[in-house]
Every structure is written in structure tokens, then in C-alpha cells.
C-alpha positions as CSV (number, residue, x, y, z in Angstrom):
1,X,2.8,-14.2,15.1
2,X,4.5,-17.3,16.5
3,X,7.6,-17.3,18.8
4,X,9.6,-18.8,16.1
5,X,8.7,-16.3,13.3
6,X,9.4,-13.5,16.1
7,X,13.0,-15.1,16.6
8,X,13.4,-15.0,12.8
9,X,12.8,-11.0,12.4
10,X,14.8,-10.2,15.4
11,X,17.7,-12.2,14.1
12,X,17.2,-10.2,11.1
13,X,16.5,-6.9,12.5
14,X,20.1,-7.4,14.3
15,X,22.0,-8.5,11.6
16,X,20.7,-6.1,8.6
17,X,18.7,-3.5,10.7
18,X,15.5,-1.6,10.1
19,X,16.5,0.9,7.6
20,X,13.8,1.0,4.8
21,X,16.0,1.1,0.9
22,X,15.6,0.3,-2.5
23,X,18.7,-1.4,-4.1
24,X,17.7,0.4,-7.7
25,X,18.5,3.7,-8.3
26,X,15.9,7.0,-8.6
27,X,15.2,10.3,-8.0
28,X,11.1,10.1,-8.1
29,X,8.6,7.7,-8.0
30,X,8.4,7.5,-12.3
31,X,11.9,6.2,-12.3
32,X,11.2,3.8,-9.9
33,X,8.3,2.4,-11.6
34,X,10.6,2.2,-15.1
35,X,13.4,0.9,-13.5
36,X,11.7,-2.4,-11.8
37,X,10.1,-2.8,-15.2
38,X,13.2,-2.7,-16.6
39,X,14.4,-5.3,-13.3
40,X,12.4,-8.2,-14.5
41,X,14.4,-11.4,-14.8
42,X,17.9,-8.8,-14.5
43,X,19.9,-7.8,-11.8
44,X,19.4,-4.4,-9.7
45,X,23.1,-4.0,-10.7
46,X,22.9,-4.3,-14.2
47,X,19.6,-1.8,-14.2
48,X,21.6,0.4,-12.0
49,X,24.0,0.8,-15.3
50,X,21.5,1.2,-17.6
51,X,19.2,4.1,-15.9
52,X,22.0,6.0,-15.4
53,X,22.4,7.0,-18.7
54,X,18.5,6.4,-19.6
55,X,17.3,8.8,-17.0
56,X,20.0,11.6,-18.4
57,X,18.7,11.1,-21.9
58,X,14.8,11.1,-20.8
59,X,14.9,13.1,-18.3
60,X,11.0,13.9,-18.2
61,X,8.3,11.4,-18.2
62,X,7.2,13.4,-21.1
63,X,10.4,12.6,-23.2
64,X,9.6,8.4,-22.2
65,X,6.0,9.2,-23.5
66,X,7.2,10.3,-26.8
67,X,10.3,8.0,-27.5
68,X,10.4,5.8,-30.6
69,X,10.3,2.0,-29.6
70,X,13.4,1.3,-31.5
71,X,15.3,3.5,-30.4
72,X,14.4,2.9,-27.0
73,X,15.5,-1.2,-27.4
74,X,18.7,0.2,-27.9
75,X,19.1,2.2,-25.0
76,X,18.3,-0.5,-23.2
77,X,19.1,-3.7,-25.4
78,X,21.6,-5.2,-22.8
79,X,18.8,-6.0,-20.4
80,X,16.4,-9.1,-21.2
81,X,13.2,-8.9,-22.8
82,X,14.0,-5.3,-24.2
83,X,11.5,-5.7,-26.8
84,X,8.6,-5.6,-24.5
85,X,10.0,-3.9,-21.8
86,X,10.7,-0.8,-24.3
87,X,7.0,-1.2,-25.3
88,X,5.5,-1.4,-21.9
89,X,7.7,1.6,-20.7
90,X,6.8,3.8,-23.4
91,X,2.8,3.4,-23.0
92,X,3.3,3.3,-19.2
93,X,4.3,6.8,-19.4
94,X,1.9,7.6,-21.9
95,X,-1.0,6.5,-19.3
96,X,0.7,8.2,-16.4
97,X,0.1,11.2,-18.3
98,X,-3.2,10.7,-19.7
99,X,-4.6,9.5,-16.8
100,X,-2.7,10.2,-13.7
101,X,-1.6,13.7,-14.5
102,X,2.2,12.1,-14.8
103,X,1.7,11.7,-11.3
104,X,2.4,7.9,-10.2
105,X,-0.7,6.6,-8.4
106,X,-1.2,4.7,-5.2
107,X,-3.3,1.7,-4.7
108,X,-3.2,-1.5,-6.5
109,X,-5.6,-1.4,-8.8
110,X,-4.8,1.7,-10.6
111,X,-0.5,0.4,-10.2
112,X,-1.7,-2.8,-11.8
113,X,-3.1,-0.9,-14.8
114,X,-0.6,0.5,-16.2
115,X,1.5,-1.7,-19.1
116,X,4.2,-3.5,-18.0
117,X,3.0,-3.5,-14.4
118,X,2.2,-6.5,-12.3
119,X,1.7,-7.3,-8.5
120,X,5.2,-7.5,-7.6
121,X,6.3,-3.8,-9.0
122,X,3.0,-2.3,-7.7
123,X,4.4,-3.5,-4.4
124,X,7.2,-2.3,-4.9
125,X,6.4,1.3,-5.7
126,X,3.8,1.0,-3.0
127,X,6.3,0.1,-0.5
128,X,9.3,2.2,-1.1
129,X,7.4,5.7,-2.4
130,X,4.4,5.8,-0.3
131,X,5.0,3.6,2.7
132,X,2.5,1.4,2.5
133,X,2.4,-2.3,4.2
134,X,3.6,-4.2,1.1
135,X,5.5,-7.5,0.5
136,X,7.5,-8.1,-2.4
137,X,7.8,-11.7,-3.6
138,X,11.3,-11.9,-5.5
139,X,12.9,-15.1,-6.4
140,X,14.7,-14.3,-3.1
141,X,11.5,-14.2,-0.9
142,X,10.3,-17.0,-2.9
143,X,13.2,-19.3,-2.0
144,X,14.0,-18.8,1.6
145,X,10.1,-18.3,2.1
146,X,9.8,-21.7,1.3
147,X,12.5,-22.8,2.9
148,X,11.9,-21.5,6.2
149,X,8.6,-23.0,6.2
150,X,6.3,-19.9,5.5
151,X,5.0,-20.9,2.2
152,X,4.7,-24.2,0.9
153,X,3.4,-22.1,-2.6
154,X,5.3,-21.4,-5.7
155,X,3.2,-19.0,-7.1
156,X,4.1,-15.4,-6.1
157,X,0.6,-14.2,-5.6
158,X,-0.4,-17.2,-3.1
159,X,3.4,-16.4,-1.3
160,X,2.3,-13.0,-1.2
161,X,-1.0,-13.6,0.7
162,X,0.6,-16.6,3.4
163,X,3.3,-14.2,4.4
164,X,0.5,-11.8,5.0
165,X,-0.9,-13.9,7.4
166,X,2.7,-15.3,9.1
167,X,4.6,-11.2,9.2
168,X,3.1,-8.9,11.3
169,X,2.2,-5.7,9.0
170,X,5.4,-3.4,10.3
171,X,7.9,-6.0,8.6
172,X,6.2,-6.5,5.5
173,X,8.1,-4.0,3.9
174,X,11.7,-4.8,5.4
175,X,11.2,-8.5,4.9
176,X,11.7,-8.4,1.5
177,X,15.1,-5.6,1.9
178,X,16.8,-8.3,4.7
179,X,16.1,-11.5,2.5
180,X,17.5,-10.0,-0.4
181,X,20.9,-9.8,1.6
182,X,20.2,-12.7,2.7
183,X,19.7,-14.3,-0.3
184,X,22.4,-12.9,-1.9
185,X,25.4,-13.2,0.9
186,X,24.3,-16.4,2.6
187,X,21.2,-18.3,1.4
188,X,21.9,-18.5,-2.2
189,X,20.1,-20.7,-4.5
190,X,22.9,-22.7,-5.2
191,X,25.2,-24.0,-2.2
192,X,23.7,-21.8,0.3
193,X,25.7,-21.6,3.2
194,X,24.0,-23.2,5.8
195,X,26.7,-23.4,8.6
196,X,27.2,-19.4,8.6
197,X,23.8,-18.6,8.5
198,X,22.3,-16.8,11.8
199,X,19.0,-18.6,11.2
200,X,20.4,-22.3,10.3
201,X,18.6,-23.8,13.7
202,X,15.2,-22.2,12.6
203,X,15.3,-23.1,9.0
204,X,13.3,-26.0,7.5
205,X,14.6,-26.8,4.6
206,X,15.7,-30.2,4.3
207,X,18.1,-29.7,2.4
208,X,20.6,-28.3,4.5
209,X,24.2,-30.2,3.4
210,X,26.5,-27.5,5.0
């Protein structure tokens, strides 16, 4: 790890601390996996909204398995790509419980087998249910990635790997929770604010017009 990228995580260790979270809502590791299907291309906020009355109404992984696909785009018709997502959610469940014992496996491989279920989530579930070194590449992390010179990439998959190589394994996991503030309070993707950002004399972006 360079000096610079060191600088980076303290700054951001001081300013959103160390505390591991997940900004969608859950009781056990099933929901999570439904509700970052259901986060694709939507905000945590409006999932947030949804699940809370999904998870009353299928409150077993059993009741997700058997669900009627039409009924289920209406539970959750006012997040995008509801068609597929109700599809995907429905035979997710069905292989957790055919194959998995309903139980919500670990590695990657077996994550990224189940419908609906790509690198990104499998992180995600990886990360926040069984602790394992994981990075997350959001639009977020995509962005600020780029623009603080970690990735010159735009695919998420080749992201993923560079910021393997630039993090050191312990931040993996709370990289991806403090850009998310970031991105969302300060580095936005339109008109970020560059002259109230803690890491404006690190950042490479040259695009900086604050």
C-alpha cells in the first residue's frame, strides 16, 4: 500500500469511522440477498420501503419459493426491472431450498449460481453476513475509484480486481460503506463538491471545478 492510499483510508476512517453496516434493511442473510436483488439500478431508500411490507407478507423463504410471479410484480412494481427481478427472486428461493437447505451459502461460486445473482451482490452478502474480505463495486466505488486514480477500468469486475491489489484486505469491506457517504454527501456524480471534500488535495480527477 502506498503512502498516498494510506492517507486516503485514514482520512476516511476519521471522518465516517470503522463501523461495518449495510444501508438495506434485514433480519437474516435471505432478506439480504432479496433485497440487493431487488437494489439493482434503485435506491437503498426506496428498497428500504418496499421490503418492509414484502418481508411481513413473505415472511419465510418458503412463502418467496411458492409466490405467483404476478402477484409478486405487484408487490414490488415500484422498483425497476420488476419483471425480472420478481422472476429471479422467486427461483432464487426455490434453489436456496433445493440446494442449500434454505440456508444462504458462502463462497462465490455457489452465491453466483443462484438466479438473479451477480458478482456485486455475492459480495455483498459475503461481506456483510459472513465477514469475508469483499469489495463491492457500486456506481459509487466506480466513480470516485476512478477519480482518485485507483482504476482507470469501467468495468466492475476489472475495478473489483485493481482495488484488490491498491486496499489492503482489512478495508475492503469498509471501502465500499465510506464511499457510499461519500458519494452521496460530497463527491456526487454531478457537481461534486470539491472544495469541501477532506480528500480534494489527493484526488486526481481532473475535473475538479469547485
Amino acid at each position: 500500500m502506498t503512502k498516498r492510499t494510506g492517507e486516503i483510508l485514514k482520512r476516511m476512517d476519521e471522518a465516517y469511522g470503522t463501523e461495518y453496516r449495510c444501508y438495506l434493511n434485514h433480519d437474516n442473510a435471505w432478506q439480504l440477498l432479496i433485497a440487493v436483488i431487488l437494489s439493482a439500478q434503485c435506491t437503498d431508500a426506496r428498497v428500504n420501503i418496499v421490503t418492509a411490507d414484502l418481508f411481513r407478507k413473505y415472511d419465510t423463504l418458503e412463502k418467496f419459493a411458492n409466490a405467483d410471479v404476478k402477484e409478486m410484480e405487484q408487490d414490488i412494481h415500484s422498483i425497476g426491472f420488476y419483471h425480472n427481478k420478481a422472476r429471479n427472486i422467486i427461483l432464487c428461493a426455490r434453489k436456496l431450498i433445493q440446494e442449500f437447505g434454505g440456508e444462504v451459502p458462502r463462497t462465490l461460486e455457489e452465491l453466483t449460481s443462484l438466479p438473479g445473482v451477480g458478482r456485486k451482490t455475492a459480495n455483498v452478502i459475503r461481506g456483510n453476513i459472513y465477514n469475508e474480505p469483499s469489495i463491492v463495486v457500486d456506481t459509487h466505488v466506480k466513480r470516485i475509484s476512478r477519480r482518485l486514480g485507483f482504476t482507470k477500468e469501467e468495468d466492475p469486475v476489472k475495478i473489483e480486481y485493481d482495488l484488490m491489489k491498491v486496499l489492503p484486505k482489512d478495508h475492503w469491506i469498509l471501502y465500499n460503506i465510506q464511499i457510499i457517504t461519500l458519494g452521496r454527501t460530497i463527491c456526487t456524480a454531478r457537481g461534486p463538491k470539491c472544495s469541501e471534500c477532506f480528500l480534494s488535495d489527493l484526488c486526481k480527477a481532473g475535473d475538479k471545478t469547485c
